[in-house]
MIKOLLO-19506 format. One record per atom (N, C-alpha, C, CB): x, y, z. Coordinates in steps of 0.1 Angstrom, whole numbers, plus 5000, padded with zeros to 4 digits. Glycine has a CB too. Example, Ala and Ser with C-alpha at 12.3 -4.5 7.8 and 13.67 -1.06 7.14 Angstrom:
residues 2
513249435078
512349555078
513249675078
511349555090
512849785071
513749895071
512950005079
514149945057
***
This chain:
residues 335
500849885000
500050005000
500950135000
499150005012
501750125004
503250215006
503250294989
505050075010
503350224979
503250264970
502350334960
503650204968
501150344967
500050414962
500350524963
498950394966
500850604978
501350714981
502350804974
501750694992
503250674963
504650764959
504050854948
506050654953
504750954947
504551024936
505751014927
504151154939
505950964917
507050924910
507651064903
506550804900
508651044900
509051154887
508151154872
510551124882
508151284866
507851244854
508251164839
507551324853
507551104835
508051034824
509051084816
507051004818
509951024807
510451094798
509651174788
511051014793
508451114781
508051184775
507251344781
507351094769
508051394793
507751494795
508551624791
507451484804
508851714784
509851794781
509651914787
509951804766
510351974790
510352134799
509452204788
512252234802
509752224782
508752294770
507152254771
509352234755
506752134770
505752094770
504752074784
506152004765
505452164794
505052194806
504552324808
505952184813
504652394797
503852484793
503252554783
504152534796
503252444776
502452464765
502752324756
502752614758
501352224757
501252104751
501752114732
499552054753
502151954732
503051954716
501051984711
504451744708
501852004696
501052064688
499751914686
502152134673
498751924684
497451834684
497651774668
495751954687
497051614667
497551564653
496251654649
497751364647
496451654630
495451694626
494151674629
495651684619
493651534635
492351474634
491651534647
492351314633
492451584654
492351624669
492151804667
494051574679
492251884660
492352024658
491152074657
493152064647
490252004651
488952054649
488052034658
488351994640
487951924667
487851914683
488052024691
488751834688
489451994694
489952104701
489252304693
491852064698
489452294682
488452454674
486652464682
487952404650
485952324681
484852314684
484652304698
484452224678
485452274704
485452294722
486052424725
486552174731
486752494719
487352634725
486352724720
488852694721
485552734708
484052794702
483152794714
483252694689
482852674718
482052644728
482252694743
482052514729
483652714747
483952784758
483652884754
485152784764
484053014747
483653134745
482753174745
483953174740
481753094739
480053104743
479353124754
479453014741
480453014763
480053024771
480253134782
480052934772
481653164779
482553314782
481653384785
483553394770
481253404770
480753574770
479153554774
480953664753
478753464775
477253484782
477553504800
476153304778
478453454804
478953464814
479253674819
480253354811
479853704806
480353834813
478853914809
481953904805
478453854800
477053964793
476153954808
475753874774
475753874816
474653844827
475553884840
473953674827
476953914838
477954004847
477754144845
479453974845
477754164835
477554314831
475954384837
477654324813
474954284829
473654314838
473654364851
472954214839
474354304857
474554274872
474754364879
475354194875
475854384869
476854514880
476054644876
478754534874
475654644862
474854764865
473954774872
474254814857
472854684871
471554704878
471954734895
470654564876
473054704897
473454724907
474354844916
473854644905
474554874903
475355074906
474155174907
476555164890
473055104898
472055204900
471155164908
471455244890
471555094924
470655104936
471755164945
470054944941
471955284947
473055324955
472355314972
473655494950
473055274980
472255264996
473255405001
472555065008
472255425013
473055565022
473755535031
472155665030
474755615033
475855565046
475855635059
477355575041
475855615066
475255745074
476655805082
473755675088
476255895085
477855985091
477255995109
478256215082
478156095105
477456135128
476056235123
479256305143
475856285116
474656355112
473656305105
474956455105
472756265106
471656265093
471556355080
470456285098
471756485079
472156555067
473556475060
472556715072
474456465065
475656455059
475656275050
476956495073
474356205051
474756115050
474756145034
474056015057
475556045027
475656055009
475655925005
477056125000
475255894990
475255764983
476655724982
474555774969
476355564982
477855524981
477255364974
478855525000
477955364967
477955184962
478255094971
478955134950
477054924969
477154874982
478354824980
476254784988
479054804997
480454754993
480854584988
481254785007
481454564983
481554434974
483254394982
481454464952
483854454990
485054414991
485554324999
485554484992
486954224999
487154125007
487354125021
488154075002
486654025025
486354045040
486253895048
484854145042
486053875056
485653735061
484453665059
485653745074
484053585048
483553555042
483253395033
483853635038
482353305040
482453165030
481853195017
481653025037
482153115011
481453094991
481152954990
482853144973
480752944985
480052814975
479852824959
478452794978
480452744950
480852744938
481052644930
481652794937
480552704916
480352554910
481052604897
478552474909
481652534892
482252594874
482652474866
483852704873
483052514855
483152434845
484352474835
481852444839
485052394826
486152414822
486352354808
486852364832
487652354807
488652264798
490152224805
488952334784
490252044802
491452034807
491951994800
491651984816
493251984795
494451914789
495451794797
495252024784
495651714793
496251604803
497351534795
494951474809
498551534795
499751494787
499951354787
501051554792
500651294776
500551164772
501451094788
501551134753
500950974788
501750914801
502450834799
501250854812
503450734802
503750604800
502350454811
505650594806
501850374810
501150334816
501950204819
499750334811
501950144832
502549994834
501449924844
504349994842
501749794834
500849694842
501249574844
499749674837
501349534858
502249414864
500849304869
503549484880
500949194868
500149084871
501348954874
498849054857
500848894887
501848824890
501948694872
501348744909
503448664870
503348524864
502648514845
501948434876
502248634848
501548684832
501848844826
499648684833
501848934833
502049044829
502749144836
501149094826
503949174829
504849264836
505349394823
506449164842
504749484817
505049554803
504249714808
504249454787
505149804800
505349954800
504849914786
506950054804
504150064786
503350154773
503550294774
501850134773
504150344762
504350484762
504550494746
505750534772
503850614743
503450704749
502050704748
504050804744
501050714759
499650694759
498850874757
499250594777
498150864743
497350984749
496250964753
497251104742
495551064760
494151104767
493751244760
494351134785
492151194761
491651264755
490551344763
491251204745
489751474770
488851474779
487751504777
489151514786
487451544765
485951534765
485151624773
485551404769
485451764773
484451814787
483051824786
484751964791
482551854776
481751894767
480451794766
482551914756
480951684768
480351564760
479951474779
481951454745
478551414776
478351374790
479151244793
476751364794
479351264809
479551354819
480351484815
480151294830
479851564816
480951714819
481751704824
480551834826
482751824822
484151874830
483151914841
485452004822
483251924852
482552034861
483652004876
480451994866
483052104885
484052134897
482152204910
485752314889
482952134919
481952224931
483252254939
480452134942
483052364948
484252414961
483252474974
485452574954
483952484984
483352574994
484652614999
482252505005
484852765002
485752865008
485752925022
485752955000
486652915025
486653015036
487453095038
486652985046
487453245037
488253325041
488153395051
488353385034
489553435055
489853465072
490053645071
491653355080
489553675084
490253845087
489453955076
492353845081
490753975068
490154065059
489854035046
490754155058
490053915044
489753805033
490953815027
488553835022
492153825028
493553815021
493753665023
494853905029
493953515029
493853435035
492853335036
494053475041
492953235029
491453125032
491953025029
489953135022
490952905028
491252785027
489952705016
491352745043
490052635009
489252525001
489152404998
489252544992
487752374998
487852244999
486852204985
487352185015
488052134975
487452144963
487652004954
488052274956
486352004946
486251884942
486151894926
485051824948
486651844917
486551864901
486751694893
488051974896
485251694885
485551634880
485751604868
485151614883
486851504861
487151534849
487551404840
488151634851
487951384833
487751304821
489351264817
486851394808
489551104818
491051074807
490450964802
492851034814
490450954788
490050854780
491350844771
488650894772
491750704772
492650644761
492650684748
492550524760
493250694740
493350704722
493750594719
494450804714
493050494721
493350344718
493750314706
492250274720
493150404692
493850374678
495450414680
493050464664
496050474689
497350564680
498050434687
498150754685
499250404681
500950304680
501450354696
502350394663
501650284703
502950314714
504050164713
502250334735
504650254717
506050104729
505850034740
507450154735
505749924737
505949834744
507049754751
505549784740
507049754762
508349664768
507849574778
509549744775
508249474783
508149364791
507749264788
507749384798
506849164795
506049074791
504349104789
506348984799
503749054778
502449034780
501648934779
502149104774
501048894783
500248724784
501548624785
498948674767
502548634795
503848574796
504548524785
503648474805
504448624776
505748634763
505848734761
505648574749
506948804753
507848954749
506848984745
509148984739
506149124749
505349264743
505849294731
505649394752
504949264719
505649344709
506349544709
504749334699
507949544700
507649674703
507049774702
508049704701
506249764690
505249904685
503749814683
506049994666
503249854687
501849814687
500549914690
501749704697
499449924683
498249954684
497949924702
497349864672
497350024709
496949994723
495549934723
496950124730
495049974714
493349834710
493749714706
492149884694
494749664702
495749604703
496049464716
496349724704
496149544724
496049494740
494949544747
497149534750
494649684744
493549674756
491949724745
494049814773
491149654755
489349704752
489049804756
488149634759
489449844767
488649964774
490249994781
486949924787
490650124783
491450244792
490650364792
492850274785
490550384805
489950524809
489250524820
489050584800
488950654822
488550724835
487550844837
489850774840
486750804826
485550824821
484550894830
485150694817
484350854843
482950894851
483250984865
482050734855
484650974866
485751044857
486951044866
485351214851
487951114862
489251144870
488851244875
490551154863
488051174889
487751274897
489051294912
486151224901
488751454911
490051454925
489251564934
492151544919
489851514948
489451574958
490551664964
488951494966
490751784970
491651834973
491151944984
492251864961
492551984994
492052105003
493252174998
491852075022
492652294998
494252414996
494252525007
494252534980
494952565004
495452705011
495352825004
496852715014
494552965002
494553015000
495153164998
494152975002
495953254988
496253424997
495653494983
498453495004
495353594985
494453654975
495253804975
492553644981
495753814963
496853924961
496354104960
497453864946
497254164955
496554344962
495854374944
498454544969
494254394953
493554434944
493554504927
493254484951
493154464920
493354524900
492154594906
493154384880
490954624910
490154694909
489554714921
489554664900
488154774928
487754754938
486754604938
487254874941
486554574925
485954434923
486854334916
484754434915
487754344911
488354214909
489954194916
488354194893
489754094920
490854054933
491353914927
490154024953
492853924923
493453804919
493753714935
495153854909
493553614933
494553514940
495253384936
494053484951
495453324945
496553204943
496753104953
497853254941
496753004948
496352864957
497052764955
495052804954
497352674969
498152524966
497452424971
499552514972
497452294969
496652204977
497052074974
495252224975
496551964978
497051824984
495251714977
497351835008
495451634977
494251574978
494451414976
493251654969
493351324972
493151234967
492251224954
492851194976
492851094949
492651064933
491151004935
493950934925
489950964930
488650914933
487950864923
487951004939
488750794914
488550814894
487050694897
490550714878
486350664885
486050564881
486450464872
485450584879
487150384876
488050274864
487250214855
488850134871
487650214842
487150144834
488650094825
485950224826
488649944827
489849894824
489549754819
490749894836
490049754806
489949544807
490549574792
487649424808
491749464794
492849384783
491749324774
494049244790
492249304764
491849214754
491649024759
493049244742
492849034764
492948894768
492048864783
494548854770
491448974789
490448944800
488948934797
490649044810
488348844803
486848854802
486248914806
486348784805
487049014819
485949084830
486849234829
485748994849
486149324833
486549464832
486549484846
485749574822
487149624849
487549664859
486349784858
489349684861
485249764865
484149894862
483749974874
482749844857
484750014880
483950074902
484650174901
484349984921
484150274911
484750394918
486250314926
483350464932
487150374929
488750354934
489150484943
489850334919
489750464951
490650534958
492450484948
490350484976
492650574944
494150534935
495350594942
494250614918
495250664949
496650774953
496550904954
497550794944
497350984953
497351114963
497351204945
499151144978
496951344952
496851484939
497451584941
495451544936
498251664939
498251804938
498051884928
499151834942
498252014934
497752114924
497952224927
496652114922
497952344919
498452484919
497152514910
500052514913
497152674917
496252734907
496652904911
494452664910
495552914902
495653094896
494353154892
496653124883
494053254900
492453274895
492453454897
490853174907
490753454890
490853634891
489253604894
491453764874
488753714904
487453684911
486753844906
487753654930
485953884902
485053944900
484053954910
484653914890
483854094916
482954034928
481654114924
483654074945
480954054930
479254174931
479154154947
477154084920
478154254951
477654254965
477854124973
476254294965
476954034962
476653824969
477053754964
475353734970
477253844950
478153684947
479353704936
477053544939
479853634930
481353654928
481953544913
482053604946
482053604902
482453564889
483953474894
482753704878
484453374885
486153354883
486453284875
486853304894
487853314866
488153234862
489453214864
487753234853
490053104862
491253034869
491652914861
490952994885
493152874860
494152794859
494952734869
494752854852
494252604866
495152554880
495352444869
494252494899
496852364872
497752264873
497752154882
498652304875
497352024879
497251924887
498251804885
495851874887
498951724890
499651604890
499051534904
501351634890
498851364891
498251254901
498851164900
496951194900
499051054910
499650954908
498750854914
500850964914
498550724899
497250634899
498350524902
496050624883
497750414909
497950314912
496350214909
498650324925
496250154901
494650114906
494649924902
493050224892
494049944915
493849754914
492849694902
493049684931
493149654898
492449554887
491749444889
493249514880
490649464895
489649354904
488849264890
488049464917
488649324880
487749254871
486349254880
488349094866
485949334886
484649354892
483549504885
484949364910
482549454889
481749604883
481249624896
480349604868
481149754900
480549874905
479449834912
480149974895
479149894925
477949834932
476849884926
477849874947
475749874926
474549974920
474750074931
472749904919
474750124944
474950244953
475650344947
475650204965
477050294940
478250374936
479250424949
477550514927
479850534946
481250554951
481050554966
482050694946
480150554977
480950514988
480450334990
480750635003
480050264983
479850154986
481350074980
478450124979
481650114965
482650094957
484150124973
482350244941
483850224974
485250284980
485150204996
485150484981
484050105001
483850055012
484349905008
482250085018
483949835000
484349714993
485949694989
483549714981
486849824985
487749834981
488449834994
487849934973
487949885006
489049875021
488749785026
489149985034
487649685024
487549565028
488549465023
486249525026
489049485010
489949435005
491649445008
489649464994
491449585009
492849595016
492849575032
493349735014
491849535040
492449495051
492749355052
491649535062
491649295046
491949135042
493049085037
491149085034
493749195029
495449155020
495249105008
496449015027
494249115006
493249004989
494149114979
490449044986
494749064965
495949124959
494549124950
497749034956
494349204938
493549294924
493549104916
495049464913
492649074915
492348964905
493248974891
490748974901
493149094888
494049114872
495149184874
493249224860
495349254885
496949294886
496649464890
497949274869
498149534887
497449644889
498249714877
497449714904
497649884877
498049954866
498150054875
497249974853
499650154866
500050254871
500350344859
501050224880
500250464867
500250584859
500450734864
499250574853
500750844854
500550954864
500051054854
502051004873
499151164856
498451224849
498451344854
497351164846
499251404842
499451594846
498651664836
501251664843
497851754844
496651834836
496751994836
495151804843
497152044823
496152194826
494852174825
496352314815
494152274835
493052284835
492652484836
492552184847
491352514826
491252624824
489352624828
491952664809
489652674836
488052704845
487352854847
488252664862
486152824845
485252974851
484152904854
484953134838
483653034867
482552974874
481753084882
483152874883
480953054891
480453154898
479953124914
479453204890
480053174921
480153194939
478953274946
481653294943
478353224954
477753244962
478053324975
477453144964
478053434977
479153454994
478453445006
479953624997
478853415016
478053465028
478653515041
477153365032
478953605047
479453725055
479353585067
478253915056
480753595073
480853575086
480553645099
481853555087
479553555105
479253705117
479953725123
478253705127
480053815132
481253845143
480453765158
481454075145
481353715168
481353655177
480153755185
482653635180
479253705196
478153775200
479353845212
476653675205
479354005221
479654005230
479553945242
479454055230
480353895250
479953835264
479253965273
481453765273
478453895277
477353975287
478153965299
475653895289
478454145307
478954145318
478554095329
479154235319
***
């Protein structure tokens, strides 16, 4: 179990270059990618058009502020600025996830690496990319914390060629082979879902409504496996606990009085380990799935098919919208 935790280095096929900005998409993949970034911008700008509403309809309710006089009091816009404050938020995205190498060890039959594997994610297409969070910010709202959930999509490109090395069905892996090839199903479909808490600091204000910040965090991997070789009868079809997540991010917040625009780039690296039970999924789903799976590990019972490993690094590019609600202040103690 020791090894679910490791987070390995990255593959070779990762290049410093390609850590910020993915190799170029084959042709068959460009029009996709055209038809999903069309589709974010749609969605963009309906986003800022029902922001704009907002904010006007909203300058033109000015409330009064009162001074030490009743004459002296004057209009003032209500205040929208960071303060101690929870949110609730839900958004939606596009992610990009870089080719991996994938290895899969089964005692006596299968011991072989595959590289280079791409993923494809589909935000668009059901299940959605989507994300929920809840925040908390401390003091004067410079400072918070999140506890955030996103879910998201890696589906195999099972037609493209990789390399092979080791054994497979206990003889040499060929070198270059089709991954439909060996496998039926790779992916993480329902999805490569991650859970995570961060740390929040929220940097000095671009406007009196929009406030950049910046975030780090830790979490766990929570995918749904869908896995089964050619040469197996049964697929691997349940919710999984796989290993640990991190992530970085970067966002810009737009605020109104209650509630609060953003969009943001965060960076995630996971490290999957997933047992290969050849079982399907309870009808309950993920905490029945994820209850069955520790019953297994306390018992010592080793994955029927073996296990697979991998690690999956994502840009992800998000906008969303927030709910706020004002922390009260502590009641006085009565003398």
């Amino acid at each position: 179990m020791g090894s679910i935790w490791g987070i390995h280095a990255l593959p070779n096929t990762y290049r410093l270059s390609e850590l910020v900005w993915p190799r170029p998409a084959a042709p068959s993949a460009a029009s996709g990618w055209f038809e999903t970034g069309s589709r974010a911008l749609a969605i963009l700008a309906l986003a800022v058009w029902v922001g704009a509403g907002v904010w006007q309809s909203d300058a033109g309710e000015p409330e009064r502020v009162a001074s030490d006089t009743p004459q002296a009091a004057t209009p003032k816009t209500k205040s929208s600025a960071p303060t101690a404050e929870y949110m609730v938020a839900a958004y939606g995205g596009m992610p990009y996830t870089y080719d991996s190498q994938v290895n899969l060890k089964k005692a006596g039959q299968h011991d072989f690496s595959a590289e280079p594997v791409a993923w494809r994610g589909e935000p668009f297409i059901d299940p959605i990319y989507y994300g929920v969070r809840v925040l908390r910010w401390f003091g004067e709202g410079r400072t918070g914390t999140m506890l955030d959930f996103t879910h998201s999509k890696t589906i195999a490109e099972l037609q493209n060629d990789a390399k092979f090395k080791g054994l497979l069905n206990g003889s040499q892996a060929p070198e270059v082979a089709k991954l439909n090839d060996v496998f039926k199903r790779l992916e993480f479909s329902h999805g490569h879902n991650m859970l995570t808490l961060n740390g929040l600091l929220r940097l000095a204000n671009l406007h009196p409504r929009l406030s950049p910040y910046v975030g780090l965090g830790a979490g766990i991997n929570l995918p749904h496996t869908e896995i089964q070789l050619q040469s197996d009868k049964r697929r691997t079809y349940e919710y999984q606990f796989t290993g640990p997540v991190v992530q970085a991010l970067v966002g810009l917040e737009f605020r109104l009085p209650r509630m609060s625009y953003f969009l943001e780039y965060k960076f995630s690296f996971a490290s999957y380990d997933v047992p290969l039970t050849g079982l399907d999924g309870t009808k309950i789903g993920l905490f029945a799935d994820l209850y069955r799976q520790a019953m297994r590990w306390f018992s010592g019972e080793e994955p029927a098919q073996g296990r697979l490993t991998t690690e999956l690094a994502s840009h992800q590019v998000i906008g969303g919208l927030g709910v706020r609600f004002a922390v009260r202040p502590a009641a006085a103690a009565t003398p």
